[in-house]
N, C-alpha and C positions, 0 to 999 in steps of 0.2 A: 795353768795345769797342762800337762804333757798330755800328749793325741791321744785316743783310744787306739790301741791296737789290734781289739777281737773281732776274730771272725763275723758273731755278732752284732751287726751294725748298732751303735748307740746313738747315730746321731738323730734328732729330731726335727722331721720336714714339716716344713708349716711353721702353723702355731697351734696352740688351744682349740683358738677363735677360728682359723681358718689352716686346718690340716691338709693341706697340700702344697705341694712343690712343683717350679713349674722352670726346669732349667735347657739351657743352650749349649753345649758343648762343643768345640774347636781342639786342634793341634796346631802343633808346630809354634815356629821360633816367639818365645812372649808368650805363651802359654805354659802351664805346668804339665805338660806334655808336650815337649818339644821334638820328641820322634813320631811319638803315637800314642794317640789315648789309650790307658790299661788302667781297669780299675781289679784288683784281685777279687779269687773267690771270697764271696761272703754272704751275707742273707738279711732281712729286715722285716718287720710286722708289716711297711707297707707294702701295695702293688706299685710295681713300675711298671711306665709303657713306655717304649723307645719306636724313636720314626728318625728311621737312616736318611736325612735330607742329602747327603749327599758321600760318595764311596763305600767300602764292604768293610762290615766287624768281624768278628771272632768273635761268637759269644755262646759261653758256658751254662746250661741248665740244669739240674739235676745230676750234673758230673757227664752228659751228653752234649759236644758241639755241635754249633748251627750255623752255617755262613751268610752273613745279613746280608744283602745286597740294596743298594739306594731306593727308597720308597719305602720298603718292608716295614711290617711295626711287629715288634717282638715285645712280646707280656710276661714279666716274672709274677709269677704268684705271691700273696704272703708266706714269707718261710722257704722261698725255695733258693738253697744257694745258686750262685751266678757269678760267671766272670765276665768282664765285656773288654776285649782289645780293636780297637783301630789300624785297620791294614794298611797304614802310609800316613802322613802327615795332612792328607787333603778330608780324611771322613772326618766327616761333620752330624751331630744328631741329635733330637729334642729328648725330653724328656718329661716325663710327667710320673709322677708318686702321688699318692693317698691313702690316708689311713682308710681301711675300706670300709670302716664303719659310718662313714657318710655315707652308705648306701643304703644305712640301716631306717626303717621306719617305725615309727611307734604303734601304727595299724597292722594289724596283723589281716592284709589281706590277701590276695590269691598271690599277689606277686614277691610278697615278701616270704610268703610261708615256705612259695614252691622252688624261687631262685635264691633272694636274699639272705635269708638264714641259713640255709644250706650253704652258699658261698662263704658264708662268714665263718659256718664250723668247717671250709674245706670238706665239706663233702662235693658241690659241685667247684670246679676250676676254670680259669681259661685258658683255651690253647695258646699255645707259646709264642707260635707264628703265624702272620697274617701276610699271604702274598698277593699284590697287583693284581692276581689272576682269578682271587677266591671271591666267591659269591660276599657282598657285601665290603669288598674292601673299599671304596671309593666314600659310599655312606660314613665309613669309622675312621676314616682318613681325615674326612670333610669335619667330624664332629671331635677328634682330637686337635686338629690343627684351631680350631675357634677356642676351646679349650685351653690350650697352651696359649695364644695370643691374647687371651685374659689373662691367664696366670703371668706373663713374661711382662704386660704393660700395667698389670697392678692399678689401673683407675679405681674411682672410686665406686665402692659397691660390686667390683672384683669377682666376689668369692662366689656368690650367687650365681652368676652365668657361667663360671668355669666348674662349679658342681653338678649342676644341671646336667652341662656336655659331656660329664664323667656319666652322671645317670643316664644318660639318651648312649654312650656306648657298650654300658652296661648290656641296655634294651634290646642294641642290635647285637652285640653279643648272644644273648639269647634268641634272637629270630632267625642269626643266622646258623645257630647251631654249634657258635663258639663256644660255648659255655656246659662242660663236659665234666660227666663223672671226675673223680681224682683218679680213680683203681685202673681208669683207659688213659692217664696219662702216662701212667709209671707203673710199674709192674709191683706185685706185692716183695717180692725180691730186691728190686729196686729200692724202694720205700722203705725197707728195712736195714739197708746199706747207710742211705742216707740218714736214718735215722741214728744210729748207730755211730757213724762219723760225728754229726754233727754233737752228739751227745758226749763224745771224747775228747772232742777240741772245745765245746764250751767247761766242759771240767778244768780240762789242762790250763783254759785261760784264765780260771776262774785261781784255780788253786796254786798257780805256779810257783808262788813262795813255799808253797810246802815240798816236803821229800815227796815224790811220785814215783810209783815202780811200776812194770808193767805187767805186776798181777790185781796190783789195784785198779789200771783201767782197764783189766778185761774182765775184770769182776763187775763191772759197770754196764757192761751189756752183757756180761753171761758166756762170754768164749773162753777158750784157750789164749794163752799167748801167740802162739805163733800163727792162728786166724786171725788174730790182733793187727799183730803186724805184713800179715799179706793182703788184706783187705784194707789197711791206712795207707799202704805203703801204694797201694793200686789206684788209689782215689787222690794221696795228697803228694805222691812221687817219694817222702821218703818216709823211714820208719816214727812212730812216733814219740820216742826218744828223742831224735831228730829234730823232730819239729817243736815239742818242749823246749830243746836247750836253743834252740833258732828263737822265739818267742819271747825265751830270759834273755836272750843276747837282746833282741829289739827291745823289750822295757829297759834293759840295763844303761841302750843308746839315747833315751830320750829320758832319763834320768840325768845322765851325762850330761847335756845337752839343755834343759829346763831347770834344775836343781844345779844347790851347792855342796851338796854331799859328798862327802869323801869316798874316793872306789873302792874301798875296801867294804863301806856301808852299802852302797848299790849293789854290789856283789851279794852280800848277804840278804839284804830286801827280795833283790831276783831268785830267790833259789840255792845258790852257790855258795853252800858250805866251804869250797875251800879256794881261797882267793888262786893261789897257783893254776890249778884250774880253770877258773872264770878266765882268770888274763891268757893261757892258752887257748880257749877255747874261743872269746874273744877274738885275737890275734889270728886264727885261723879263717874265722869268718870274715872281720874286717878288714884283714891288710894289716894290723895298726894296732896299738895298746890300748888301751882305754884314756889313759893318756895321753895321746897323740890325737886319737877320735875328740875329744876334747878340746882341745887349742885347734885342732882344723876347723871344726862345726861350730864354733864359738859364732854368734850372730853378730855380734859387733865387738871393736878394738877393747872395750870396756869390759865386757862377759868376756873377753879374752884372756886379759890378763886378771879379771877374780878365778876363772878356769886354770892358769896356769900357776895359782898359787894354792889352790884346791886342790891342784894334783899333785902339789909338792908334799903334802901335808906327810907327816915320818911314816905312818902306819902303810901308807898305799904306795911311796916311792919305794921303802926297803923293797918289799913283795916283787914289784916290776923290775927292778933292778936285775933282779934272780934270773930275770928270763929277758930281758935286754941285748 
């Protein structure tokens, strides 16, 4: 099956049985990030923690940047989009995810009523940033690094001491005053923005085979067009037209590229009523025909050449020809 491409993260950390994730990240050469780590904006049911073991990120919260500096541990909330970039090929940094329902208890006692469940409906959050300097960082440092060193060596019986150490930072989160209203992290303005965005690009991804105009997606949160488009355009750099037919051109790529479909079908699947079109639009984004994107991204000599006879096929050579 070909990558998810949404916004919406779909991939599943953990498992079932043991929902957590517990990764290592690196750059440079032999890594899939051979300049600098960059993962794009996106968002997920779980929390992440990040601890910069080593050089400064760039990383995106709420459509607000943060400059990590080595030791730092930065918290994405459930839901909150994020970007994270690596400043050079030397930063290095852990990671740890969880569905935050492991935090959840079946007793309803003081601590579940007054933090737990509140945290689970996003009423309370955690602050984003945690520096060297701040009352209790050494504590949440000490008890995610044991955390991760369970989750990364995976012995037997694992899961138990590295949810524990999620619950015990949970804890100091709480005593130290991490663990904060939502309405003081982000403004209600804020939150309505985001909400807003996020509700236009999960449509767009959802619906992208269909005609989309931009009275339908400002019908979707209730604006104008052209509030539409000043406030997409502010948040994702371009219009969201833009970022629709960018979106079809990427499912279009990895059609190409996973399937044997002929371009003239891909085209149509994507969105793109009219193939002249798709192969311009195409052709502008990639450099390259659809055709060409094809025989170059072919993964081996074999998908090469069923790709170069896929693309011969009458219906999608005439069409390219036109614009050759």
């Amino acid at each position: 099956m070909y990558p998810d491409l949404s916004l919406k993260e779909n991939v599943i950390h953990g498992t079932r049985e043991h929902p957590v994730s517990v990764l290592h990240f690196t750059a440079g050469k032999g890594t899939p990030w051979p300049e600098h780590f960059f993962v794009k904006r996106h968002w997920h049911d779980y929390v992440e923690i990040l601890h910069i073991v080593k050089g400064n990120y760039l990383v995106e919260i709420n459509l607000q940047e943060h400059l990590l500096k080595e030791g730092e541990l930065c918290i994405m909330n459930s839901g909150e989009p994020h970007q994270i970039t690596g400043l050079g090929t030397d930063a290095v940094h852990d990671a740890i995810l969880f569905d935050p329902r492991i935090l959840d208890f079946s007793c309803a006692d003081e601590w579940e009523e007054r933090y737990i469940a509140p945290f689970l409906k996003q009423i309370l959050m955690f602050k984003n940033i945690l520096h060297p300097e701040d009352a209790g960082y050494k504590e949440m440092l000490s008890v995610f690094q044991e955390a991760a060193k369970a989750g990364l060596l995976k012995k037997p019986g694992w899961y138990i001491p590295c949810k524990l150490r999620i619950l015990e930072f949970f804890g100091l989160a709480v005593g130290h005053q991490m663990l904060l209203p939502a309405a003081k992290l982000l403004s209600a303005a804020g939150s309505r923005k985001i909400a807003r965005y996020k509700t236009i690009v999960t449509y767009m991804e959802k619906h992208y085979q269909d005609p989309l105009s931009l009275q339908k997606l400002s019908g979707l949160v209730s604006c104008n067009d052209q509030y539409l488009c000043r406030f997409f355009r502010e948040i994702a750099g371009v219009s969201p037209i833009r970022y629709l037919i960018s979106y079809r051109l990427e499912r279009a790529c990895s059609l190409l590229i996973h399937t044997r479909q002929p371009v003239t079908d891909i085209a149509l699947e994507c969105g793109f009523e009219n193939i002249s079109y798709f192969i311009r639009k195409f052709r502008e984004e990639k450099g390259c025909t659809p055709k060409e994107y094809r025989r170059t991204h072919a993964r081996t000599a074999g998908t090469a050449a069923e790709a170069e006879s896929l693309t011969a096929a009458p219906e999608a050579r005439m069409q390219e020809e036109v614009h050759t």
